[in-house]
C-alpha positions in Angstrom: -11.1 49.5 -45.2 -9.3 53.1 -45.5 -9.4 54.8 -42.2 -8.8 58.5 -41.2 -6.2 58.9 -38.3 -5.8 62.3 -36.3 -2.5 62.8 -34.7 -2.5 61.9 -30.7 -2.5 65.1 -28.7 0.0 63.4 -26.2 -2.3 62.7 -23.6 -5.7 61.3 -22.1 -8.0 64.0 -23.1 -11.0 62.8 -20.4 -8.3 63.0 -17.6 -5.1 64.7 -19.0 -2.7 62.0 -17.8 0.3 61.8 -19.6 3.7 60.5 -19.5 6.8 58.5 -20.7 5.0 55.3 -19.5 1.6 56.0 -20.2 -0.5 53.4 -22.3 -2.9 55.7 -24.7 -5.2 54.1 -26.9 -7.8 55.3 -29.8 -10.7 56.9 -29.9 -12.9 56.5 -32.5 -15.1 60.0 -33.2 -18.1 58.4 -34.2 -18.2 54.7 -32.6 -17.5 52.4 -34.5 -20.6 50.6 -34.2 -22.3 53.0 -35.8 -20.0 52.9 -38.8 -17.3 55.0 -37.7 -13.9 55.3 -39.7 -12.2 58.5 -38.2 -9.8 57.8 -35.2 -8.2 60.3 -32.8 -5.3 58.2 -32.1 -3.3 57.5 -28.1 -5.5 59.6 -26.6 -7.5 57.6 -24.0 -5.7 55.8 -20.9 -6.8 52.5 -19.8 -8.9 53.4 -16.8 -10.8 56.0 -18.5 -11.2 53.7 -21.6 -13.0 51.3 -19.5 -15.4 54.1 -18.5 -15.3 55.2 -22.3 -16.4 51.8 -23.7 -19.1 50.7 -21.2 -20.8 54.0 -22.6 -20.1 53.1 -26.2 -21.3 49.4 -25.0 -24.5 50.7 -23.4 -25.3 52.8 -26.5 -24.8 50.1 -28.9 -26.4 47.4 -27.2 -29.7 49.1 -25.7 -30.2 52.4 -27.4 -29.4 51.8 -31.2 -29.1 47.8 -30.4 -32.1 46.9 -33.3 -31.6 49.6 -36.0 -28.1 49.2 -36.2 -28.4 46.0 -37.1 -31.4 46.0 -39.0 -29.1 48.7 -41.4 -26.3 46.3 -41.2 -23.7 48.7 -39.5 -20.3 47.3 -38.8 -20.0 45.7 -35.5 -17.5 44.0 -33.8 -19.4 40.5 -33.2 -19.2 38.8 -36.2 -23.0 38.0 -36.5 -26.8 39.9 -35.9 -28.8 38.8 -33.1 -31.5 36.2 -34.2 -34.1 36.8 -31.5 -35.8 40.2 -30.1 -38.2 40.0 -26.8 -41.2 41.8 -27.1 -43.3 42.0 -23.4 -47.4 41.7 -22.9 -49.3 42.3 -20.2 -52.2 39.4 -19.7 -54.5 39.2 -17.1 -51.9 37.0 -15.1 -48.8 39.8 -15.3 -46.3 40.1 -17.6 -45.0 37.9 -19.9 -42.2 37.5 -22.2 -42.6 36.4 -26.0 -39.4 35.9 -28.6 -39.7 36.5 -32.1 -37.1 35.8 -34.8 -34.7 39.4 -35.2 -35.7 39.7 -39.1 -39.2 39.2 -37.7 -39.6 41.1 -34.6 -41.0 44.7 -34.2 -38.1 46.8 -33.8 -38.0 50.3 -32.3 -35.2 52.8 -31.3 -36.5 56.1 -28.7 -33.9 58.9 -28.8 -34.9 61.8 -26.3 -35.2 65.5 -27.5 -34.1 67.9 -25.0 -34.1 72.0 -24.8 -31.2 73.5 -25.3 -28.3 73.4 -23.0 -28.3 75.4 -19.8 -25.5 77.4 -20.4 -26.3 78.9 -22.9 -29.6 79.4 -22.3 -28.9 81.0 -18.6 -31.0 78.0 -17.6 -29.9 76.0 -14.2 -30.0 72.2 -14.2 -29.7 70.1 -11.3 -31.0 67.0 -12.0 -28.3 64.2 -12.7 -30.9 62.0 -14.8 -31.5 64.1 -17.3 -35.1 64.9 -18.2 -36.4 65.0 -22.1 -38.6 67.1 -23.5 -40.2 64.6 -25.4 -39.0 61.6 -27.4 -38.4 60.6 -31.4 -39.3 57.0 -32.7 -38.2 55.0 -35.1 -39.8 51.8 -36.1 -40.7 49.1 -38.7 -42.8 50.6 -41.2 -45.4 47.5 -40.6 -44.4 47.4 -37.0 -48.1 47.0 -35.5 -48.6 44.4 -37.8 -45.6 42.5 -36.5 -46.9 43.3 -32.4 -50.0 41.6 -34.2 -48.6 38.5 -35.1 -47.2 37.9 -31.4 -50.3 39.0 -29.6 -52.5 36.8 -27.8 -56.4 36.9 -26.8 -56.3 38.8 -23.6 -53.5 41.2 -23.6 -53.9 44.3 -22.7 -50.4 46.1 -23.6 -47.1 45.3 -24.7 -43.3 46.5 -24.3 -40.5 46.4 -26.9 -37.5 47.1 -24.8 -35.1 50.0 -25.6 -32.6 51.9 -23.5 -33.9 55.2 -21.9 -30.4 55.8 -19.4 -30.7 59.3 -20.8 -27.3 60.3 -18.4 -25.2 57.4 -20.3 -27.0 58.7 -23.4 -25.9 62.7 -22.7 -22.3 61.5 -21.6 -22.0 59.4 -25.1 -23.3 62.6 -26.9 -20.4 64.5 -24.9 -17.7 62.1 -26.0 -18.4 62.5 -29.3 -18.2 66.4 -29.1 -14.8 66.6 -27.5 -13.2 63.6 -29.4 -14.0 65.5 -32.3 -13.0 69.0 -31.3 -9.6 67.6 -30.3 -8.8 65.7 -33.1 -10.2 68.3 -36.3 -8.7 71.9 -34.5 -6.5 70.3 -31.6 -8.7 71.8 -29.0 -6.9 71.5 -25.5 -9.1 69.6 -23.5 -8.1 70.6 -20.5 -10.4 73.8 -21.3 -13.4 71.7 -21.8 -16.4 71.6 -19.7 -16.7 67.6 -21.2 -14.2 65.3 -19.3 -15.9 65.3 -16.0 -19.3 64.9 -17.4 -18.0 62.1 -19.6 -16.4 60.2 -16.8 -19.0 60.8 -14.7 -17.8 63.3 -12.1 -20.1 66.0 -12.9 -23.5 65.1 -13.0 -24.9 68.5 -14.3 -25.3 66.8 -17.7 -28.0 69.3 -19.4 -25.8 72.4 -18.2 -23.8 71.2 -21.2 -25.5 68.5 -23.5 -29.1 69.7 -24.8 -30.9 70.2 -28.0 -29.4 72.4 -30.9 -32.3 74.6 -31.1 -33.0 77.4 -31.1 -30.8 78.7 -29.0 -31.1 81.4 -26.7 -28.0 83.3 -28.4 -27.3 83.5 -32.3 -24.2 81.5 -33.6 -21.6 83.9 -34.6 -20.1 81.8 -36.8 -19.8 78.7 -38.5 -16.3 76.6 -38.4 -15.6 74.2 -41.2 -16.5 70.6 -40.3 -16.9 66.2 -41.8 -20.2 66.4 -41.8 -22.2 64.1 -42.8 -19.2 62.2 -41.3 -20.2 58.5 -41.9 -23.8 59.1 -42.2 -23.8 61.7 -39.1 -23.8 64.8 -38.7 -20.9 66.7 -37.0 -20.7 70.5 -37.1 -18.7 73.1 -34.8 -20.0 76.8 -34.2 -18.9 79.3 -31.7 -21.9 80.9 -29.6 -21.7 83.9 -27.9 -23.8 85.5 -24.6 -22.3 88.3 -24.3 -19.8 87.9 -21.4 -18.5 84.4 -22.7 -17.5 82.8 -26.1 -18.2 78.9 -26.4 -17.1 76.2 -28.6 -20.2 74.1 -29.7 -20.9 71.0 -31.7 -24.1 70.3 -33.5 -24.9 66.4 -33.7 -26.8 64.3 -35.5 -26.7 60.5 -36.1 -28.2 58.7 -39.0 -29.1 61.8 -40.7 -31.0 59.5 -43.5 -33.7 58.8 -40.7 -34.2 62.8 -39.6 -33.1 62.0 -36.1 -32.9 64.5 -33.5 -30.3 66.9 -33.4 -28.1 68.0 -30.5 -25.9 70.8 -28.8 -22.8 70.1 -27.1 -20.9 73.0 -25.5 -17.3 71.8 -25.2 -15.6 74.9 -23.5 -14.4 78.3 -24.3 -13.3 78.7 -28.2 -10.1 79.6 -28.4 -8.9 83.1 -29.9 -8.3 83.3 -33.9 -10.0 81.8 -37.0 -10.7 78.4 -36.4 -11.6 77.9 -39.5 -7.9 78.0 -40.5 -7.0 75.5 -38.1 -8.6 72.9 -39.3 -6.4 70.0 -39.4 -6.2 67.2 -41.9 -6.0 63.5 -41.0 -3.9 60.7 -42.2 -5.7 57.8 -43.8 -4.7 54.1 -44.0 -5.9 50.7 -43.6 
């Protein structure tokens, strides 16, 4: 497989270590289990990849677990999952019933937020992030496959998906700044990201929301991948009148219409970004 390779920026861009003796490793801009062939490269130390890859791990295994590999995206385990637990409630509590993976009603919730606070003049305080509503994907016979595992008597079932909404927001985040750094070299010491990313700044929807409308019109937009392996990844520079932002517009598995979100990854810098655009290397 050809891959895309963007040229380290010489340090860890979630929290700008650097050094002679620093150990830097990849970062993928879209995960790669989600298909994702374009690579930052030595730009993530080790402690911050291990924060890093429990969010990719989180993402892959609760929120997109089912329709990732129902579509057959890469993964890194060499083999789908051959069972799915679906949950009932019966008269005597709840009770857990396991049907075959190609069988099994399957079901991804992504939330849809307003737009973030920022840029919006809108103050956000909460640290689990609250949707505005939520987008479903699912089987196109999926009641009739809840049907087959019913049972006389149940009153309500459960097909499990993720909803940590603040590992979710910090995962949306990640793949912002990764890709700001590696397509115009953005400094990410001037991002707002790295702290929410890592966890240190819990004022997620200041920065991660929906991608509109927006409050402010775009002034611009700034040449971009997209669709970038079957996502959507778009930069624009939004403007409220005292302050100029760098913003990415995401989208995952455009083919499926799902949501789309903001992601404001600092200040843009002065000049055309559209001229800096920076090409990557590609090899095996």
């Amino acid at each position: 497989m050809i891959r895309s390779h963007y040229q380290s920026p010489g340090r860890c861009i979630y929290c700008q270590a650097t050094g002679p003796n620093l150990i830097l490793t990849d970062e993928h801009i879209i995960p790669f289990f989600m298909g994702g062939v374009t690579e930052l490269d030595d730009c993530s130390c080790t402690e911050c990849n291990k924060i890093t890859s429990y969010i990719d791990g989180y993402c892959a295994n609760h929120i997109f677990h089912a329709f990732r590999h129902r579509i057959g995206v890469q993964s890194r385990t060499k083999s789908k999952p051959t069972t799915l637990k679906v949950f009932f409630e019966t008269a005597a509590g709840r009770v857990e019933r396991v049907a075959t993976f190609d069988d099994a009603p399957h079901l991804m919730v992504l939330p849809e937020f307003d737009p973030p606070g920022i840029i919006t003049n809108t103050e956000y305080f909460d640290e689990k992030p609250e949707p505005q509503g939520y987008w479903h994907w699912m089987n196109g016979d999926f009641q009739a496959r809840v049907e087959k595992l019913r049972e006389p008597g149940d009153t309500g079932f459960e097909v499990q998906t993720g909803a940590n909404w603040s590992t979710y927001c910090r995962f949306v985040a990640k793949t912002a700044l990764a890709g700001a750094v590696a397509m115009f070299g953005y400094d990410s010491r001037l991002s707002f990201l790295p702290d929410i990313i890592l966890g240190k700044n819990t004022k997620l929807r200041q920065f991660v929301g929906g991608a509109k409308p927006y409050a402010v019109a775009p002034l611009k937009n700034i040449p971009h991948l997209g669709p970038l392996e079957h996502h959507g990844l778009e930069f624009k520079t939004v403007s409220d009148g005292l302050s100029t932002y760098l913003i990415a517009e995401i989208q995952f598995f455009l083919e499926v219409g799902a949501p789309s979100y903001c992601v404001v990854i600092g200040p843009a810098p002065s000049g055309d970004l559209g001229m800096q655009l920076r090409a990557p290397s590609r090899r095996q």
